[in-house]
PDB file of N, CA, C and O in Angstrom, chain B, residues numbered from 101:
ATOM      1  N   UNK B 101      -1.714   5.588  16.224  1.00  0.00           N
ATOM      2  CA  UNK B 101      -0.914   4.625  16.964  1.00  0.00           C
ATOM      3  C   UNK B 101      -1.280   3.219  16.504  1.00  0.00           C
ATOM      4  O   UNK B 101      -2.475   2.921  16.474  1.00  0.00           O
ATOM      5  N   UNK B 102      -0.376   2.345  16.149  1.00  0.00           N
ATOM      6  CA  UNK B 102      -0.521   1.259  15.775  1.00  0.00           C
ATOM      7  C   UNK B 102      -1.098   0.173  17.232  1.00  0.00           C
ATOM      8  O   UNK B 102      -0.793   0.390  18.405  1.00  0.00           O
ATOM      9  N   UNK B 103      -1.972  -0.976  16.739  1.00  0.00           N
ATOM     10  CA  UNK B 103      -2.309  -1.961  17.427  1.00  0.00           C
ATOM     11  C   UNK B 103      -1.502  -3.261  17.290  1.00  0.00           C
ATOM     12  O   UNK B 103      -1.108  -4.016  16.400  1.00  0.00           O
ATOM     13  N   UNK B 104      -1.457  -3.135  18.622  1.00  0.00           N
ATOM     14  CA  UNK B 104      -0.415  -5.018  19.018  1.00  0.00           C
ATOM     15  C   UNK B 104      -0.915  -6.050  19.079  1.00  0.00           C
ATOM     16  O   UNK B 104      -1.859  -6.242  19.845  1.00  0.00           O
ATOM     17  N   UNK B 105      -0.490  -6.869  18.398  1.00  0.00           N
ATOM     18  CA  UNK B 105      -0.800  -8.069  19.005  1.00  0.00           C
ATOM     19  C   UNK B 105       0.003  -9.309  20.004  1.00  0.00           C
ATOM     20  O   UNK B 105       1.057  -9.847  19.664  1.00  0.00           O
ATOM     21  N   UNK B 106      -0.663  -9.583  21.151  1.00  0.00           N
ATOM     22  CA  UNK B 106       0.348 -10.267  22.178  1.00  0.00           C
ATOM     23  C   UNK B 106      -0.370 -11.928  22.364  1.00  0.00           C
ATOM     24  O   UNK B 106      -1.427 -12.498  22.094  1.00  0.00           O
ATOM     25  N   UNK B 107       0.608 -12.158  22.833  1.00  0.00           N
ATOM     26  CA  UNK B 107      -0.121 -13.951  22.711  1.00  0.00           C
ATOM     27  C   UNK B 107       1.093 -14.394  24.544  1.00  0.00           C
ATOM     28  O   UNK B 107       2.298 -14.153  24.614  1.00  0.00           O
ATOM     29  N   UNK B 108       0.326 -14.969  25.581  1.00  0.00           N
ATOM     30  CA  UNK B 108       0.947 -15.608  26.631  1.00  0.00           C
ATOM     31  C   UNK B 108       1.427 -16.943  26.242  1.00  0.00           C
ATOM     32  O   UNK B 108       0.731 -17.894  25.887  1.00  0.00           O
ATOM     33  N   UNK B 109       3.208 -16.868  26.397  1.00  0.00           N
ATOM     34  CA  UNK B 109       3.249 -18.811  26.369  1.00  0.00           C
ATOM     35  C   UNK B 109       3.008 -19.094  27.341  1.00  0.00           C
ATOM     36  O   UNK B 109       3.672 -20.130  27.299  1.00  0.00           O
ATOM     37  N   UNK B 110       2.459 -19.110  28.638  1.00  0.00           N
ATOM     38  CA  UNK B 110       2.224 -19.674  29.692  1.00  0.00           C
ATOM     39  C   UNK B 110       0.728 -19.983  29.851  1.00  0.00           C
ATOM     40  O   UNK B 110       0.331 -21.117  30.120  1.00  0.00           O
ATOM     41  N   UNK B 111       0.007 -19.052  29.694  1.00  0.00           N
ATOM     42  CA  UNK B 111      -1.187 -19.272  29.474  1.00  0.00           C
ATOM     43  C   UNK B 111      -1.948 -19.566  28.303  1.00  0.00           C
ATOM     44  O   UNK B 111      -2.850 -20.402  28.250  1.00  0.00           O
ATOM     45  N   UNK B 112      -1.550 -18.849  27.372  1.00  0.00           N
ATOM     46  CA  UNK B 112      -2.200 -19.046  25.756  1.00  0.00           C
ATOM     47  C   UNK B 112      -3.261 -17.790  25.692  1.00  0.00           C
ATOM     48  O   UNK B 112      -4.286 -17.754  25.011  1.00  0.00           O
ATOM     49  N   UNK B 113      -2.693 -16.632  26.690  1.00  0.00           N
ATOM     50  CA  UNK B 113      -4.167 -15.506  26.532  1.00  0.00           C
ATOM     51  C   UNK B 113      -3.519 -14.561  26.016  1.00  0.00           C
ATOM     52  O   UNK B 113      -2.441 -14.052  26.322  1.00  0.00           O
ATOM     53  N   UNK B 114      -4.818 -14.198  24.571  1.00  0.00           N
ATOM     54  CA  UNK B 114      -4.112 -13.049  23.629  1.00  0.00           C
ATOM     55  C   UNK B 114      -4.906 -12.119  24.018  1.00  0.00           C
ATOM     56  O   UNK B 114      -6.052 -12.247  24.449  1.00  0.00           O
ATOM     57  N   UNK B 115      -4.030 -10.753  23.802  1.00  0.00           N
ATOM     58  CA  UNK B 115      -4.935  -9.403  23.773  1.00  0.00           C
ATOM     59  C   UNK B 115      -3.885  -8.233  22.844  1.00  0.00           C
ATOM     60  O   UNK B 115      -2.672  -8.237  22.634  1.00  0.00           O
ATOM     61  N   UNK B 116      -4.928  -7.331  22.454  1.00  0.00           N
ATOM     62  CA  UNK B 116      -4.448  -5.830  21.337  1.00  0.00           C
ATOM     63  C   UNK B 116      -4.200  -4.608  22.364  1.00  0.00           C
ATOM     64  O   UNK B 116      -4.993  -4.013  23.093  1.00  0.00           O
ATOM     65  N   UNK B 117      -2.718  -4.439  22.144  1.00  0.00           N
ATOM     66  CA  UNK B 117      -2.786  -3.136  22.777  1.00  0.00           C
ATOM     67  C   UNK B 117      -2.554  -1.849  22.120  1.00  0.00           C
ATOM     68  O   UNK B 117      -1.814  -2.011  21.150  1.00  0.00           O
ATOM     69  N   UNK B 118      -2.869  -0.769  22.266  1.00  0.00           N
ATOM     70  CA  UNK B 118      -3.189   0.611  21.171  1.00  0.00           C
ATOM     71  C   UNK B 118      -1.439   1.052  21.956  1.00  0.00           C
ATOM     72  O   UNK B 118      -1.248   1.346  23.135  1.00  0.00           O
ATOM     73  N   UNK B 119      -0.788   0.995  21.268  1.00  0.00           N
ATOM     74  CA  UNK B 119       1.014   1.411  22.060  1.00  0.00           C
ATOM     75  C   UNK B 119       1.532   2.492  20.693  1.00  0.00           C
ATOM     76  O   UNK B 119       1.390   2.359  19.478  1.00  0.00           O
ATOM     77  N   UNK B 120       1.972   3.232  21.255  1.00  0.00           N
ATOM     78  CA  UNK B 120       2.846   4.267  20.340  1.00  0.00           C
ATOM     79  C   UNK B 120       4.235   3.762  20.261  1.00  0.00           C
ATOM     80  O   UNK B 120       4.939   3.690  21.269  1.00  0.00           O
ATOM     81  N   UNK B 121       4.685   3.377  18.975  1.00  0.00           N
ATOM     82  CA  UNK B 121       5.659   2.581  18.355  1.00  0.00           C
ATOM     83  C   UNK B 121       7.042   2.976  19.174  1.00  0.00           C
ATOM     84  O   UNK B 121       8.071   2.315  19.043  1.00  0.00           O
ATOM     85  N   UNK B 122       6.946   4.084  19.998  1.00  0.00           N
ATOM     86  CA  UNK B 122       8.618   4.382  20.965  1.00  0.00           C
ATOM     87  C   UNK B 122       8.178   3.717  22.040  1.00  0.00           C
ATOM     88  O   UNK B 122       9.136   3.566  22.798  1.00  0.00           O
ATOM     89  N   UNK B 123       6.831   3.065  22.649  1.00  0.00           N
ATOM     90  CA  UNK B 123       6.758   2.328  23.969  1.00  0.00           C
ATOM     91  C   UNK B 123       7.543   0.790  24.140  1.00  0.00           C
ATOM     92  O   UNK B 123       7.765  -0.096  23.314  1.00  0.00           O
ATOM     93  N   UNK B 124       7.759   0.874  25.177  1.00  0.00           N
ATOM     94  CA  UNK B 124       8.095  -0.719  25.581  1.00  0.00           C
ATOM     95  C   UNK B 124       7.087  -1.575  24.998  1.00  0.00           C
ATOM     96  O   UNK B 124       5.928  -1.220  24.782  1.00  0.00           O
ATOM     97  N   UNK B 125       7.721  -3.068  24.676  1.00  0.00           N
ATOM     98  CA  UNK B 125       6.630  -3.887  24.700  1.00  0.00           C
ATOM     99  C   UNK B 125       6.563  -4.433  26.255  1.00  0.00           C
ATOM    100  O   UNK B 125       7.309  -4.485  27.232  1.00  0.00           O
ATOM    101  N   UNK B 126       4.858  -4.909  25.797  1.00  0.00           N
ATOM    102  CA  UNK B 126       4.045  -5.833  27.393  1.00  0.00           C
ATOM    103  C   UNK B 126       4.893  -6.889  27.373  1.00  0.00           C
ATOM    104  O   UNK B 126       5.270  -7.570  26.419  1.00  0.00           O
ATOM    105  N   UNK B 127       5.283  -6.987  29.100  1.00  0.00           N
ATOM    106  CA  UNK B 127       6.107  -8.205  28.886  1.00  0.00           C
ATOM    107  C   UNK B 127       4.898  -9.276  30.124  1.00  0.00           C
ATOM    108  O   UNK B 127       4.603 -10.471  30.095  1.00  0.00           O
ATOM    109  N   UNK B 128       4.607  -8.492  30.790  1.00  0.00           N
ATOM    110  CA  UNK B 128       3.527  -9.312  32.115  1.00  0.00           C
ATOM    111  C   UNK B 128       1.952  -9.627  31.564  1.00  0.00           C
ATOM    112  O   UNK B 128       1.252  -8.735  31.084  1.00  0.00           O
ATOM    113  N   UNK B 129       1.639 -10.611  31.664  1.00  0.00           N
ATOM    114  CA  UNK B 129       0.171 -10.931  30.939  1.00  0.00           C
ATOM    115  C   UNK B 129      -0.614 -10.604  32.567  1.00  0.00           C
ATOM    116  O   UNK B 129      -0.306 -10.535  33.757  1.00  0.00           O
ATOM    117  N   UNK B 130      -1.930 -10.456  31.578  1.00  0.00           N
ATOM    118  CA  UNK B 130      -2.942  -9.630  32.548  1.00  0.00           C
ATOM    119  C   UNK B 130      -3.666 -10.399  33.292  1.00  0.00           C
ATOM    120  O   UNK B 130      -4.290 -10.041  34.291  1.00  0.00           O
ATOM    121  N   UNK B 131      -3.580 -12.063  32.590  1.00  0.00           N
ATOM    122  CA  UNK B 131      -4.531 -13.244  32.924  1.00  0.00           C
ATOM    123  C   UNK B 131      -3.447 -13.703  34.207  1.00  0.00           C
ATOM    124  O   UNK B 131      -3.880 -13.507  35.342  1.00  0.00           O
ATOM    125  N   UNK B 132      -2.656 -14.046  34.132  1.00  0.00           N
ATOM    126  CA  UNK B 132      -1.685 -14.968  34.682  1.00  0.00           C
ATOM    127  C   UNK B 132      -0.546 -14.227  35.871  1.00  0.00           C
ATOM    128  O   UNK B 132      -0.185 -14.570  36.996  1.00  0.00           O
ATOM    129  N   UNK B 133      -0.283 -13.295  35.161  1.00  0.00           N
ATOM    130  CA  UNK B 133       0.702 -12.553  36.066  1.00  0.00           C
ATOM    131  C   UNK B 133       2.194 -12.829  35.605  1.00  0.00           C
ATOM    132  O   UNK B 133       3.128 -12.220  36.128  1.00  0.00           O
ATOM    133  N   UNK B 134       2.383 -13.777  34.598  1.00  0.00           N
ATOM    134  CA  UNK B 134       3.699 -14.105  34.602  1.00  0.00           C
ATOM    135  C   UNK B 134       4.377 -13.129  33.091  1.00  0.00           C
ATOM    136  O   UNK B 134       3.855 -12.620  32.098  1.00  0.00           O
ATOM    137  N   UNK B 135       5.745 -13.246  33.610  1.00  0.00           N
ATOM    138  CA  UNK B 135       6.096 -12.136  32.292  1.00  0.00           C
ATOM    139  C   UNK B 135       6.692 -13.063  31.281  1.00  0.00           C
ATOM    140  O   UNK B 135       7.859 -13.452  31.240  1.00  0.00           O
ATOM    141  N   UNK B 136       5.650 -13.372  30.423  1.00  0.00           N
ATOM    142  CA  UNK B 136       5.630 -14.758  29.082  1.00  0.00           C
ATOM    143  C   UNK B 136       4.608 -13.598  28.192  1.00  0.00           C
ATOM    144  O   UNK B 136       3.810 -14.229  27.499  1.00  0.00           O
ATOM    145  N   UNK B 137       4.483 -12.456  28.081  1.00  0.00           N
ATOM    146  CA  UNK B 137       3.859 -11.818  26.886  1.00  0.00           C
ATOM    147  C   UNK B 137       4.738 -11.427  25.551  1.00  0.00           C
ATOM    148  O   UNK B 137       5.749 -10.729  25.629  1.00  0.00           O
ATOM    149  N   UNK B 138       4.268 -11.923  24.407  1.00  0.00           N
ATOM    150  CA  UNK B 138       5.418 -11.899  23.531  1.00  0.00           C
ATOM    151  C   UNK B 138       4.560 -11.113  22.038  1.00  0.00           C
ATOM    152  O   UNK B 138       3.465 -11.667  21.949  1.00  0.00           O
ATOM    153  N   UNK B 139       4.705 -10.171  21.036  1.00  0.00           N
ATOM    154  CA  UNK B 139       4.117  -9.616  20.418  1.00  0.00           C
ATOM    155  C   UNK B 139       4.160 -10.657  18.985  1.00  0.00           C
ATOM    156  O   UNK B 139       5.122 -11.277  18.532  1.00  0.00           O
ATOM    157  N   UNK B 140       2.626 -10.579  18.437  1.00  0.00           N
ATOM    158  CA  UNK B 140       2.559 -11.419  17.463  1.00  0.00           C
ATOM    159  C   UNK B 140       2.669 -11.026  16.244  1.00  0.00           C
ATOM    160  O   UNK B 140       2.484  -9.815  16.128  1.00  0.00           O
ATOM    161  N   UNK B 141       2.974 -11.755  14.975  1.00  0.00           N
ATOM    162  CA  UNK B 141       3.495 -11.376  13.858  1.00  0.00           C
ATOM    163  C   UNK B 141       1.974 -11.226  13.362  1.00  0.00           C
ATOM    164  O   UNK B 141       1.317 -12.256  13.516  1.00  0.00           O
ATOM    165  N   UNK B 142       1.234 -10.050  12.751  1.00  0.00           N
ATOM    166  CA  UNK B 142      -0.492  -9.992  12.218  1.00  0.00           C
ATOM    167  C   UNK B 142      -0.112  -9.298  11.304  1.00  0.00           C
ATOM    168  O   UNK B 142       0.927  -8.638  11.333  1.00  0.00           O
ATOM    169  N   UNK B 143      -1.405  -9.387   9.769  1.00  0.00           N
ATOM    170  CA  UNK B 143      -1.446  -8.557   8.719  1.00  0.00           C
ATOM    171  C   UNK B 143      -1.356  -7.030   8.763  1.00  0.00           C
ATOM    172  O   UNK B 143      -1.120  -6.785   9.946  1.00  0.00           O
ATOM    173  N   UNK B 144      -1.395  -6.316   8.347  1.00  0.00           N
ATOM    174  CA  UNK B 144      -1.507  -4.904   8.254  1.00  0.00           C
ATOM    175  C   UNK B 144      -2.966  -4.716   8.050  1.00  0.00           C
ATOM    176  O   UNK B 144      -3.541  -5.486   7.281  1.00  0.00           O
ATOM    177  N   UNK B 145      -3.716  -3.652   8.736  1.00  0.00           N
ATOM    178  CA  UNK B 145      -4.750  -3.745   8.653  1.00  0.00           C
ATOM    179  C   UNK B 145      -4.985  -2.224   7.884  1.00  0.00           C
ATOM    180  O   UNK B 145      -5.108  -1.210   8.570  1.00  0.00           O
ATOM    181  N   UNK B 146      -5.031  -2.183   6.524  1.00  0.00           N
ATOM    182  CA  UNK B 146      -4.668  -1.264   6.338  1.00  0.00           C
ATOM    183  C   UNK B 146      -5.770  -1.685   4.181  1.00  0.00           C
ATOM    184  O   UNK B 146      -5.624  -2.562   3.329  1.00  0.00           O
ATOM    185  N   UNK B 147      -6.616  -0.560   4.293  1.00  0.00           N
ATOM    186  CA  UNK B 147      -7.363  -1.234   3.077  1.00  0.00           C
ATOM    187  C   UNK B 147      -7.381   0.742   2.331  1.00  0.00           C
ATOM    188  O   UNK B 147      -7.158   1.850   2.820  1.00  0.00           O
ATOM    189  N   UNK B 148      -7.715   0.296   1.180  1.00  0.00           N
ATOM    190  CA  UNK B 148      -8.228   1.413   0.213  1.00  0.00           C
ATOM    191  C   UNK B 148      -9.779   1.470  -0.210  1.00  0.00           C
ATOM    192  O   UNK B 148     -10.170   0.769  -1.144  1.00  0.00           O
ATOM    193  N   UNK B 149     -10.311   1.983   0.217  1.00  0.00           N
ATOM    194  CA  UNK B 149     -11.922   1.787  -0.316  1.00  0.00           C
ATOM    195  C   UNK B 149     -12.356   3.060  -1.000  1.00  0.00           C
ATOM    196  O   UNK B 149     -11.894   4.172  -0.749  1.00  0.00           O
ATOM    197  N   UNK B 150     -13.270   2.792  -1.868  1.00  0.00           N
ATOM    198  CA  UNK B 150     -14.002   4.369  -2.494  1.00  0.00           C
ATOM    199  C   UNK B 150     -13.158   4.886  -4.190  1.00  0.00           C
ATOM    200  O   UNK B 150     -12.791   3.837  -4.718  1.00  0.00           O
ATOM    201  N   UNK B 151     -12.905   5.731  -4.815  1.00  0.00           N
ATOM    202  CA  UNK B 151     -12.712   5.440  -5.833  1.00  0.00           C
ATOM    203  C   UNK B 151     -11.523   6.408  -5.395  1.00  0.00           C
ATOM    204  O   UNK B 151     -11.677   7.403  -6.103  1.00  0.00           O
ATOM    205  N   UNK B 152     -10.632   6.568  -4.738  1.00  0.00           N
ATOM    206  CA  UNK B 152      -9.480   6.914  -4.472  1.00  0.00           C
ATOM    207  C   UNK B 152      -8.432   6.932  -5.715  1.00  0.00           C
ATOM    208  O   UNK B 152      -8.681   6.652  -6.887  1.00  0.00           O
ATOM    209  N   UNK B 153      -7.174   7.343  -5.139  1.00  0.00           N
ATOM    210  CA  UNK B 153      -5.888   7.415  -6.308  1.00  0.00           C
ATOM    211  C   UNK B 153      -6.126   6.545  -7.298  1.00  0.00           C
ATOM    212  O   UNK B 153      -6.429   6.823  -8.459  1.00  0.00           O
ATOM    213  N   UNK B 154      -5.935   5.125  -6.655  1.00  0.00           N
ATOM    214  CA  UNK B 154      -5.548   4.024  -8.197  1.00  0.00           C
ATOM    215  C   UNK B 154      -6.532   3.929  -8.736  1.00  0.00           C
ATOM    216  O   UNK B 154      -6.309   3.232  -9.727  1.00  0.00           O
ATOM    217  N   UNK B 155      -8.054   4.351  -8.690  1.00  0.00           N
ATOM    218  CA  UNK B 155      -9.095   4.293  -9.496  1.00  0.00           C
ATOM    219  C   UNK B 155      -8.878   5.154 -10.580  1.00  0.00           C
ATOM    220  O   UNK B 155      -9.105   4.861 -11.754  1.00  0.00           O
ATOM    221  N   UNK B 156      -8.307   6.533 -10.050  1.00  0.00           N
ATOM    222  CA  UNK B 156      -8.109   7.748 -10.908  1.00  0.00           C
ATOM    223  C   UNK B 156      -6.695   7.534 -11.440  1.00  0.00           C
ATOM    224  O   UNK B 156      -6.604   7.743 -12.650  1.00  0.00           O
ATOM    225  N   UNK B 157      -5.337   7.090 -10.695  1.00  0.00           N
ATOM    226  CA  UNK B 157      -4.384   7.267 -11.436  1.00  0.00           C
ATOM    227  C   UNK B 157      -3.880   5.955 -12.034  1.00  0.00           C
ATOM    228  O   UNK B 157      -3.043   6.081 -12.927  1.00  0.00           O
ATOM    229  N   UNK B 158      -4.282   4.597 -11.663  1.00  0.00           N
ATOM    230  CA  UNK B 158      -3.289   4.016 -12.526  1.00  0.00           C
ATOM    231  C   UNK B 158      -4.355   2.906 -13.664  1.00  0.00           C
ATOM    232  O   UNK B 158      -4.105   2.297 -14.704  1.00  0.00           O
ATOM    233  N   UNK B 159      -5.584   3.066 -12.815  1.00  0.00           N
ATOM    234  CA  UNK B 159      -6.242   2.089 -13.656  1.00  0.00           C
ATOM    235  C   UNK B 159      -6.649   2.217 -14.924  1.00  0.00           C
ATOM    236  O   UNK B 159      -7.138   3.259 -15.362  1.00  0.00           O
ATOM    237  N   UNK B 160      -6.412   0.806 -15.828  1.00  0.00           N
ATOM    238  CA  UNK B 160      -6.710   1.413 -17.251  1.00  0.00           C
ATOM    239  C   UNK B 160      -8.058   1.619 -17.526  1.00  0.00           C
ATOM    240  O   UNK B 160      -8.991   1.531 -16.728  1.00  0.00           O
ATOM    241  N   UNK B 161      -8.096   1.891 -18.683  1.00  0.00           N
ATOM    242  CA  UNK B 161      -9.231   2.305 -18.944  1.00  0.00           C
ATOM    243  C   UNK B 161      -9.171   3.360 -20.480  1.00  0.00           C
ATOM    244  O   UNK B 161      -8.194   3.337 -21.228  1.00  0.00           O
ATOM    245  N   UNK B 162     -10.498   4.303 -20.750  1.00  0.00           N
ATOM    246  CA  UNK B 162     -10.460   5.201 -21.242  1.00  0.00           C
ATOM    247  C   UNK B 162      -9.370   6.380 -21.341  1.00  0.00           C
ATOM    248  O   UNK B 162      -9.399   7.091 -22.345  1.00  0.00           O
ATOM    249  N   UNK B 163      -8.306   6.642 -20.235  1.00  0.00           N
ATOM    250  CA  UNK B 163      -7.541   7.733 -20.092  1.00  0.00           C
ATOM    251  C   UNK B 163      -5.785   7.220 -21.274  1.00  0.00           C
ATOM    252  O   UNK B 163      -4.999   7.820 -22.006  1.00  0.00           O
ATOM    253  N   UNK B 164      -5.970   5.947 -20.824  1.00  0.00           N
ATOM    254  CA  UNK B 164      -4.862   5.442 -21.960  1.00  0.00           C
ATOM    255  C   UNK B 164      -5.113   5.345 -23.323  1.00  0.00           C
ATOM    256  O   UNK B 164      -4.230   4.880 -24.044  1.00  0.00           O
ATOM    257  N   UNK B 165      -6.044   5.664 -23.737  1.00  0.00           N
ATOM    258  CA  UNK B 165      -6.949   5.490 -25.233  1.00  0.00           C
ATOM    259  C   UNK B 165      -6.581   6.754 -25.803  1.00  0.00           C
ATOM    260  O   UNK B 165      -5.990   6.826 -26.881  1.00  0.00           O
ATOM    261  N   UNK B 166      -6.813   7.466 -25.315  1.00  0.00           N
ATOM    262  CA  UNK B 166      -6.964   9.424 -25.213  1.00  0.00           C
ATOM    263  C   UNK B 166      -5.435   9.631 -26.263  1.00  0.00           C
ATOM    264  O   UNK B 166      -5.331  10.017 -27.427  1.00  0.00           O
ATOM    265  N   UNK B 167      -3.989   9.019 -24.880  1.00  0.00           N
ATOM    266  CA  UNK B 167      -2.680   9.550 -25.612  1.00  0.00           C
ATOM    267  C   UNK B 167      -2.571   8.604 -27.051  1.00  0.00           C
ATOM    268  O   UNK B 167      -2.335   9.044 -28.176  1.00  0.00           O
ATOM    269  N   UNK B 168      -2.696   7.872 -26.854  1.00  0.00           N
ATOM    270  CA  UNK B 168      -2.502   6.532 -28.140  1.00  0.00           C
ATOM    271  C   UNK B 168      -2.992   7.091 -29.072  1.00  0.00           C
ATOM    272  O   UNK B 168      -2.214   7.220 -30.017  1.00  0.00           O
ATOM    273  N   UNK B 169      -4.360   7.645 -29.270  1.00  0.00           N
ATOM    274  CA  UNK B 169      -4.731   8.215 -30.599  1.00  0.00           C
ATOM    275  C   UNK B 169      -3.851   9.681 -31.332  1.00  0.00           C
ATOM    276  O   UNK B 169      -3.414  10.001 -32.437  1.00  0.00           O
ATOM    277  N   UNK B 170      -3.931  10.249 -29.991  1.00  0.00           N
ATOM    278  CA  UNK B 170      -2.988  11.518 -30.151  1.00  0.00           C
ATOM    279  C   UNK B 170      -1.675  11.247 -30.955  1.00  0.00           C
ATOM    280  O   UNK B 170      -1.213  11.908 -31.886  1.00  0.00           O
ATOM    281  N   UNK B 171      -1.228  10.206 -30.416  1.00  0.00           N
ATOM    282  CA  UNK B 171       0.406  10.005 -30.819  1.00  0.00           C
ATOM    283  C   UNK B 171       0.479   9.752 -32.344  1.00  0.00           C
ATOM    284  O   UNK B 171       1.295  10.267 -33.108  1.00  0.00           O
ATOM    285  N   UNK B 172      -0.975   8.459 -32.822  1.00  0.00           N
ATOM    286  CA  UNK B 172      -0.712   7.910 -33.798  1.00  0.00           C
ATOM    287  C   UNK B 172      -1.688   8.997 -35.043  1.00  0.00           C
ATOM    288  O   UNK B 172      -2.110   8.526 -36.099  1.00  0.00           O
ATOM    289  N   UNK B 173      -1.831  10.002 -34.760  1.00  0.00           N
ATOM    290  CA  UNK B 173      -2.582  11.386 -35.311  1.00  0.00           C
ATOM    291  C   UNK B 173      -1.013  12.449 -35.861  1.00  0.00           C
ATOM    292  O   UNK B 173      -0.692  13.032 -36.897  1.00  0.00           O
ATOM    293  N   UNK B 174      -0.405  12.248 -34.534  1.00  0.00           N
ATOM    294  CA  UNK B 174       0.418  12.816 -35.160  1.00  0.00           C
ATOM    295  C   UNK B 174       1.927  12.614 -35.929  1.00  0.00           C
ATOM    296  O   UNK B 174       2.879  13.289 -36.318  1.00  0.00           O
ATOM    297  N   UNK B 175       1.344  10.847 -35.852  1.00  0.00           N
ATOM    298  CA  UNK B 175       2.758  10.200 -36.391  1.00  0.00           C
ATOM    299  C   UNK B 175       2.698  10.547 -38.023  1.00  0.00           C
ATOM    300  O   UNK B 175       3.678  10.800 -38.724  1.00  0.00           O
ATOM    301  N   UNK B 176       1.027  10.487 -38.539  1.00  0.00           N
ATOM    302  CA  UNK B 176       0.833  10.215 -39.851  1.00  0.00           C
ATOM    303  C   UNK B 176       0.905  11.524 -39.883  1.00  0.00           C
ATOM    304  O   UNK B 176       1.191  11.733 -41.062  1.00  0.00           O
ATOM    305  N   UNK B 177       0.819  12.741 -39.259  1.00  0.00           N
ATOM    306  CA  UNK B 177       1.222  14.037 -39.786  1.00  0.00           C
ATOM    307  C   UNK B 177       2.508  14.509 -40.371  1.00  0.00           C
ATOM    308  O   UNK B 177       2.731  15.367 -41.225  1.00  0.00           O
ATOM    309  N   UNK B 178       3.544  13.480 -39.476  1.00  0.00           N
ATOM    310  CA  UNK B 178       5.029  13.728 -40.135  1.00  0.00           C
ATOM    311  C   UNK B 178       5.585  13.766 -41.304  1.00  0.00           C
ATOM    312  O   UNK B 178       5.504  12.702 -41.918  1.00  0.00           O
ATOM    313  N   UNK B 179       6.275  14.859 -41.982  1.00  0.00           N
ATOM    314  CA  UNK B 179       6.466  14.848 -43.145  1.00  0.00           C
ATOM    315  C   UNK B 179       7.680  13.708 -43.646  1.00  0.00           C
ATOM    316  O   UNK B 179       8.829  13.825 -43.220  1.00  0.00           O
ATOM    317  N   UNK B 180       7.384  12.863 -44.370  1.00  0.00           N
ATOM    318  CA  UNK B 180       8.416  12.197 -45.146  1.00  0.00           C
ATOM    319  C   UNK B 180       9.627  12.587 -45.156  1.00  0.00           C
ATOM    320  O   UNK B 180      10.410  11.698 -44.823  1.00  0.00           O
ATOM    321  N   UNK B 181      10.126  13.645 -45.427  1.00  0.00           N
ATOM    322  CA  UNK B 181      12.001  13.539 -45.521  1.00  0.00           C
ATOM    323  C   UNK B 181      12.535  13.988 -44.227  1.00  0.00           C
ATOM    324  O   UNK B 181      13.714  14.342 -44.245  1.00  0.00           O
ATOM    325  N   UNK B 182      11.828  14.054 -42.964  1.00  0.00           N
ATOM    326  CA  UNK B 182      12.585  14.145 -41.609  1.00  0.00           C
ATOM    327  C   UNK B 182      12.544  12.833 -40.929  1.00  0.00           C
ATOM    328  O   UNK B 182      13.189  12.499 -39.936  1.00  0.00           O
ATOM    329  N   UNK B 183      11.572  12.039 -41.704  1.00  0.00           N
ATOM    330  CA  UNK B 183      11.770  10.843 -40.662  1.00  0.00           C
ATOM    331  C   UNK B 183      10.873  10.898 -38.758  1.00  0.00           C
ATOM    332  O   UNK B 183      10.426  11.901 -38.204  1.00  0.00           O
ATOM    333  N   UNK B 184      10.891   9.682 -38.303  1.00  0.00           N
ATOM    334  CA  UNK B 184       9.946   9.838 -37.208  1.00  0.00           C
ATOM    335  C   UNK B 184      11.371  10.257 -35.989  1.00  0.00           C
ATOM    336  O   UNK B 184      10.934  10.257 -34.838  1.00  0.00           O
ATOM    337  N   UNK B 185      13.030  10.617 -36.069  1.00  0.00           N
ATOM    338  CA  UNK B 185      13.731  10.819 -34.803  1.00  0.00           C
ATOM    339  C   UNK B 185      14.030  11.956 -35.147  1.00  0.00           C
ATOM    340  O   UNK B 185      15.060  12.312 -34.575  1.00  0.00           O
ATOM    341  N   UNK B 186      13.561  12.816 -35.911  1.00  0.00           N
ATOM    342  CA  UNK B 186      14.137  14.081 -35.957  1.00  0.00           C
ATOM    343  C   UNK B 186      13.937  14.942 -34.453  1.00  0.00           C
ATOM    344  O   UNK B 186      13.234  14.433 -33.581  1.00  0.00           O
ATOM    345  N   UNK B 187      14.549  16.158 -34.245  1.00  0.00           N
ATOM    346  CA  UNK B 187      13.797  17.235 -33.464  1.00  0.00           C
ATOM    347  C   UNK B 187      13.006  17.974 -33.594  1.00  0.00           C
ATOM    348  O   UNK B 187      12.718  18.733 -32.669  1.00  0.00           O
ATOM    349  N   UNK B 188      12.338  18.018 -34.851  1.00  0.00           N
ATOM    350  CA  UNK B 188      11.461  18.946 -35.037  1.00  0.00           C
ATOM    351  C   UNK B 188       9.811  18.455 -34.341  1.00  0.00           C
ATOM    352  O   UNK B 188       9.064  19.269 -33.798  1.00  0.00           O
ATOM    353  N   UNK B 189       9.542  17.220 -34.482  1.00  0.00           N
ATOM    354  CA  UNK B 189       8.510  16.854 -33.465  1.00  0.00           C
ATOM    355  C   UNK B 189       8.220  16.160 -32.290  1.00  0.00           C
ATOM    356  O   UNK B 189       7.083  16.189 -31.820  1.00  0.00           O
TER     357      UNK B 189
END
């Protein structure tokens, strides 16, 4: 369940509420009593740590080295009278 953020214009008192995204929003502040609770625009709190996907799938490195040699191994293997667009490789 995502966390809210609310801010009172009447009072100026913020608080986080843990709400499941089909609930109403808070409209009555808890300090004041008046219904001036309005939900605030906050970052995503939301991080990647540890050597996860993009460590393994997109970052360069050694794994892009690997096809490049392959390719250019088997470019110079190609025989002369097919040319490098044939179908045969």
């Amino acid at each position: 369940m995502p966390i809210y953020a609310y801010k009172c214009d009447a009072c100026g008192h913020t608080l986080d509420a843990l709400q499941k995204m089909s609930d109403a929003p808070l409209t009555d502040c808890p300090k004041c009593g008046k219904p001036a609770l309005h939900k605030q625009l906050t970052a995503a709190g939301f991080q990647l740590k540890g050597s996860g996907w993009y460590a393994t799938d997109f970052k360069g490195g050694g794994a892009s080295a690997a096809p490049a040699a392959a390719a250019a191994s088997s470019d110079s293997a190609t025989p002369a009278a097919c040319g490098a667009s044939c179908a045969c490789h």
